[in-house]
Structure formats: C-alpha cells, structure tokens
N, C-alpha and C positions, 0 to 999 in steps of 0.2 A: 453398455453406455460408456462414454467419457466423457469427460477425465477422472482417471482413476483416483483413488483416495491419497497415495504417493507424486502423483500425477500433480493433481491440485496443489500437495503441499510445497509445489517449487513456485506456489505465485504467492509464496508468504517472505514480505523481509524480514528479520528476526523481530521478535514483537515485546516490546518492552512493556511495563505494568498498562492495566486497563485503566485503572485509576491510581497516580504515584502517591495519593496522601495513605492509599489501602491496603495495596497491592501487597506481596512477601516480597523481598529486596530478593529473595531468591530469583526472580525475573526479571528484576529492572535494569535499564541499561545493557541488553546483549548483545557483545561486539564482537562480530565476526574476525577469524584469524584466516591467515592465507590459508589454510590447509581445511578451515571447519569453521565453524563455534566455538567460542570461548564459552567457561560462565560467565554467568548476568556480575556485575559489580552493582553493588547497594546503593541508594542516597541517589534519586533522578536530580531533586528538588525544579522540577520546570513550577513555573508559575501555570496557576489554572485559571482562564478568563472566563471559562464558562463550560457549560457541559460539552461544547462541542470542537472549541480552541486551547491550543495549550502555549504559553511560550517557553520553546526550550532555550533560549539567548536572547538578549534584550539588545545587543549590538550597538552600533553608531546611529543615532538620529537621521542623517542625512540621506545615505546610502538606500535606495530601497529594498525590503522586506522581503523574506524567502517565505511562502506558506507552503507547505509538504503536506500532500492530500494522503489522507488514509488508507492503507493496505486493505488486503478482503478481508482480514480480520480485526480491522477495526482502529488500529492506530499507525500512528507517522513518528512516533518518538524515535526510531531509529535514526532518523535526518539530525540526534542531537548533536554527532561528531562533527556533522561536517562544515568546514569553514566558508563564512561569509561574514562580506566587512558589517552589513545590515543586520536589521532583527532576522530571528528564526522562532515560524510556529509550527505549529503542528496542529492539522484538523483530524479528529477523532469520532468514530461514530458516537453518535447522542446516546445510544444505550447502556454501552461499557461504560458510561458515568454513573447512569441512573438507575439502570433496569427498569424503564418504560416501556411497556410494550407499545405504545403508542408511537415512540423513536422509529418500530418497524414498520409503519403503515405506507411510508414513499410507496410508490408501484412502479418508477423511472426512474433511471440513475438524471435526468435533468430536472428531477425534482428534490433530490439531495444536493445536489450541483447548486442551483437556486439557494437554499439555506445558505452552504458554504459561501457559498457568493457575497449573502447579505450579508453573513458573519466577518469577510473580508472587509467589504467596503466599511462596515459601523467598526472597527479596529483603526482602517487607515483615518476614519474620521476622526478617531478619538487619539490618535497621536497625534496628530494636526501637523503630519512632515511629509508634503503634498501626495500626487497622488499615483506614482510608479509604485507596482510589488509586482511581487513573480512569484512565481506557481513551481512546485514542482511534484513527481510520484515515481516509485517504481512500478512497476508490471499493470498487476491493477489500478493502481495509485495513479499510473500516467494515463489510463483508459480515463479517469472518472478527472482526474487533472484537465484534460481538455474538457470536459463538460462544463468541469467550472469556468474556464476559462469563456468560452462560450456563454454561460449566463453573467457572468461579470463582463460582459461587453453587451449583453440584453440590457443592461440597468444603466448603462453609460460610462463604465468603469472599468475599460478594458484592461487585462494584465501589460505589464510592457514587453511579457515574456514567459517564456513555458521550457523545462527543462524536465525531457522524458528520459526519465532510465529504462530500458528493453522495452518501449510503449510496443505494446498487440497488436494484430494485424489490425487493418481498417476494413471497416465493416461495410458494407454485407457483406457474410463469406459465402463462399459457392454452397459450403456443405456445412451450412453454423449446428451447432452442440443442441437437443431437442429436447435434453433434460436438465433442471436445477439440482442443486444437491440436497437430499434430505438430512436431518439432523444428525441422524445415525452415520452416514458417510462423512458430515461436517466433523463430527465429534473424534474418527478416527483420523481425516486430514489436521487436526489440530494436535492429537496426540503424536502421529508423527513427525512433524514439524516441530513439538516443542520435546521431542526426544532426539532430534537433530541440533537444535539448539543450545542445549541443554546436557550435550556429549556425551549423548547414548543412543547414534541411531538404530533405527529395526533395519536389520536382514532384510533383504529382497524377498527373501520366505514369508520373513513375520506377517506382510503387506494382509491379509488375509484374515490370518489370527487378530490382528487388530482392529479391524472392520465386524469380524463375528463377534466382537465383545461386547458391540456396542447393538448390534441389527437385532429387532426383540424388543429391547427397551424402552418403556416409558421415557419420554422426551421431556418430563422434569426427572428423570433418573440420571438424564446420560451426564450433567454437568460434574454431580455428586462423582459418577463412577470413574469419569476422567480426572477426574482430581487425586481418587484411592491410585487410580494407576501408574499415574505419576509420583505420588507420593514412597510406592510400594518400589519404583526403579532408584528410589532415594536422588528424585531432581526436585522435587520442592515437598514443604511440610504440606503434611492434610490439615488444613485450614479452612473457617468458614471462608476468607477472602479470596484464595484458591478456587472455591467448591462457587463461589457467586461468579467470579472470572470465566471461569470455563463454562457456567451454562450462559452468559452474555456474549462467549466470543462463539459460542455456536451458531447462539442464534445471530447476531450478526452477518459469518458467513453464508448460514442461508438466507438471508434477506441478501445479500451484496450479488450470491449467485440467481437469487431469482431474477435482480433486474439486469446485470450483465446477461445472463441469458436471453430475455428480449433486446437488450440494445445490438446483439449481433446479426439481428434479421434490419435493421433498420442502417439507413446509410447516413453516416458521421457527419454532425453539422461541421459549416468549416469555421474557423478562428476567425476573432475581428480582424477587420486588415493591421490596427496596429501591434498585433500580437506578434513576437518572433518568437521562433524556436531553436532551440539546443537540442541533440538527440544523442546519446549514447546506445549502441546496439552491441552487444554481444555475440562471438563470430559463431558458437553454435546455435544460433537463436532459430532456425527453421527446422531443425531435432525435435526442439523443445513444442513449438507450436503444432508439429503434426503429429504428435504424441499426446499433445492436450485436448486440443482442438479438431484434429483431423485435419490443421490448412495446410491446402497447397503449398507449394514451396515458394511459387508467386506470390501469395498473401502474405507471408510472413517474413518474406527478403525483405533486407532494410529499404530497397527502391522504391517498394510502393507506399513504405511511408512516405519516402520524400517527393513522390510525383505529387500524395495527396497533401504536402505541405506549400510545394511547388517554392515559390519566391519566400515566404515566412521562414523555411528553413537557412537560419542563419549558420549554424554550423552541426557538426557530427562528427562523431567517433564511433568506427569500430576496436572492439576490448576482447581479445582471445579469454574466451572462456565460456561458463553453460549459464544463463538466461539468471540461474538466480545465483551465482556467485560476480558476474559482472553487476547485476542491480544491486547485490551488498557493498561488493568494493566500493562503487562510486557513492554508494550514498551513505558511506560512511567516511568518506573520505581517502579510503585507503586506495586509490589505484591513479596515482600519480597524471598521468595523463590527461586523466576526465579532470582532476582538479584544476589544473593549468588552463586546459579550455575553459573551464566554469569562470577561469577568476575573466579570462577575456570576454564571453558571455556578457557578463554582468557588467562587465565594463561599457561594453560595447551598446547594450541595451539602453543606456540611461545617458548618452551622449547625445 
C-alpha cells in the first residue's frame, strides 16, 4: 500500500500546539530553518473563537482577512509568521479542541468544508468590515482549502481568493490510493514528523522499527505510547497534555485520510467565478506525488492544475525545492519570492 508512513509525513506543515491554552510550549510555534526545524519557541498566545477557529493576528480592519485551512493533522497555526496587512486565522480540526468523537463523524471533505464555511462567514459577520476574505492551505490544507471555498460560494459568500501552497493533483486520478490509513500507521507518521520537527529525525532504516512499535496496539494505547516515545528521545515531557494530543492528532489523521481517500475517485467541483487564485508549486513536486500517490507525472505537473484553474489562475510561482520544504518556506514567510507575489495577490484581489 501507499503512502508509506515516511511518505505521509511530508504532507504535514510543522504543527504547532493542538490547543495553545494546554498544549507543553515544548510544541508550540515550530519554525522552520533553511536547513530543517528549529525547536518550537513557547507563548502562541492566538486568541481562541471557538473550537474550530483560532486568530493568530487581529491585523488592520479594512484589509480582507487570510483564514489558513487546516493540515491533515489537524491545525494551521503554522500560517502564524506570515505577513499580511489583514486579520489572520487559523481553522482547526473540532477535535484537537475537544476530543469529541462525534467532531469525527463528516464522511466528506464537503461536509467539513461546509462547517468552515459557516464558521467563516458568522466571523466576517461579526467584524461587520464587509465582505472580501481569502482562504489559504498547504498540501492538504490547499486540497480541503478549495472545498471551502467552494461551499462558501454555495451559501452566497464567495472567497475573493484562494492561495495554494503545493495544492495535489486534481482529481480523479488514473490510479487514486485504495487504502486510508489505520491508526497504527497514523500514529507512526506523526511520530516521524514530530521527530523531524522537533530535531531528531529517524534514519531511512528506522522507517520500519517505528511502524512495528505501534501495529499490535490497542488504538486507546497508541496516543499514550507516542507520547512515552517522544518523551524517551527527550523532544517533549511525558505529560497528561502530550499523551491527550497525540491520541487527538491520530485520530484526526485518520478521519482527514478516510475522506481525502474518497474525494480522489471523485472529480473537483470548480471555484465560484469570482474566486481567483494564487499558486505556489514546488519544482520537485512530481517526485513527491508519485511516491505518495502513484500520479502520473501529468497529474501532478503544475499544468494541470492551472488548465483546471483556467482564467481564476491569477498568478503562480514555481520555488526550487521538495513539496514540503517549499509549503514551509512560504507559509511561514520565509521564501522571499512567494512573499512579494502574495503581497501583489492580495492587493490585486480587493481592487
């Protein structure tokens, strides 16, 4: 099957606390360096509007609003670097707040999309500073970013704009992925990912060893025993908030990969008309997709996103570099280039 457990963990941005009033500062805020991961710096302080919005910067009134759609594990706080003259939020899955199991019952990424949607428009309502925002996500984030965008033009409330970092092929693929990921595999793609994070990643060997630790186990065990593991490479304390974290962001990614797994048999609603887009691509990005994915090279060149954007593609960059260190750079602000276009982007949208 794929994507492997290494595989997966290149469609994670770095993932700052699940909940910042809980979370150990040992996580929060991880800001990538040219070369890698830093560690997390302590103190998020975003404001929290609800279980499923966060604001990371309250910005200029006038300006419209960045909302940063959540990763497959669950949050968007990483978008806290980056500069924009407007607010900046961050949508988060419902259950890293609360542990609801009831947060996992969607069975469609357009029925999460839909929430975020309402949760957009009752925000722009309740600032009462009309009615332009923009959407944005990395990898996953930009997959589940046009959904919303998409049901917030269902409700009457189009984006005036969408800014994809490495957005996925577009769907249907020839040969789409026939498996979700079980807990066991979730629970190792998290652990490698936050021991890349976190500046200690596993060996190309480990890949394996780290997956056997978890396949076996009781799936209320696996959150506990990723916390001990973590704890034991001395990247964060063994903590109750730790040990609730990591069985939330599990299950999260299995709930994120059940429904990305059906949305790739199914072919991509298209954007309202007055939606434009921004696209940032990464020049190894078709490595990355047929090692994940199995697509074609056709599916995953930046062209076919932009035939399926057609006219909405307002502008694009490609960024030398691999899938998830280009989605870091720019949404943390760090890659010069994408900044400069963004700030023209935004400009350009609201004239």
């Amino acid at each position: 099957d794929y994507p492997t457990a290494r595989q997966l963990a290149h469609f994670f941005a770095p993932a700052a606390s699940a909940d910042a009033d809980t979370a150990s500062p040992a996580l929060l805020d991880a800001a990538p360096s040219a070369g890698g991961l830093s560690p997390a710096q302590a103190g998020a302080g975003f404001e929290r509007l609800g279980d499923c919005l966060l604001m990371l910067r309250s910005g200029a009134s006038e300006p419209p609003p960045l909302f940063a759609v959540t990763s497959l594990e669950g949050t968007a706080t990483l978008f806290s670097a980056l500069t924009t003259a407007g607010g900046l939020y961050a949508l988060q899955h419902e259950h890293l707040s609360t542990g609801d199991p009831a947060a996992l019952a969607e069975a469609t990424l357009p029925e999460v999309a839909l929430k975020y949607a309402e949760l957009i428009i009752g925000e722009m309502r309740r600032r009462a500073a009309g009615g332009a925002f923009l959407l944005t996500g990395v990898s996953f984030g930009s997959f589940l970013a046009h959904h919303v965008a998409v049901a917030a033009g269902s409700l009457g409330f189009p984006a005036a704009g969408i800014v994809l970092l490495e957005p996925w092929p577009v769907p249907p693929l020839l040969s789409p992925p026939t498996s979700e990921e079980g807990a066991a595999q979730a629970a190792a793609v998290l652990e490698l990912f936050s021991r890349g994070t976190l500046g200690a990643p596993a060996e190309e060997e480990e890949e394996e060893e780290v997956l056997s630790a978890y396949i076996g186990q009781p799936e209320d065990a696996l959150g506990p025993l990723m916390a001990e593991r973590l704890a034991r490479l001395g990247l964060q304390p063994f903590s109750t908030a730790n040990i609730l974290k990591a069985g939330r962001q599990i299950r999260v990614l299995v709930h994120h990969s059940r429904m990305w797994a059906s949305a790739f048999v199914q072919p991509l609603a298209p954007l309202p008309a007055p939606t434009q887009v921004f696209a940032a691509f990464a020049s190894e990005r078709e490595d990355f997709f047929l090692r994940s994915f199995g697509a074609a090279p056709e599916e995953s060149d930046a062209s076919t996103v932009r035939r399926f954007y057609g006219i909405a593609m307002r502008d694009e960059v490609v960024i030398d570099g691999s899938h998830l260190e280009v989605g870091v750079r720019c949404a943390t602000g760090r890659e010069p280039l994408f900044a400069e276009r963004l700030a023209a982007f935004l400009a350009a949208v609201i004239e």
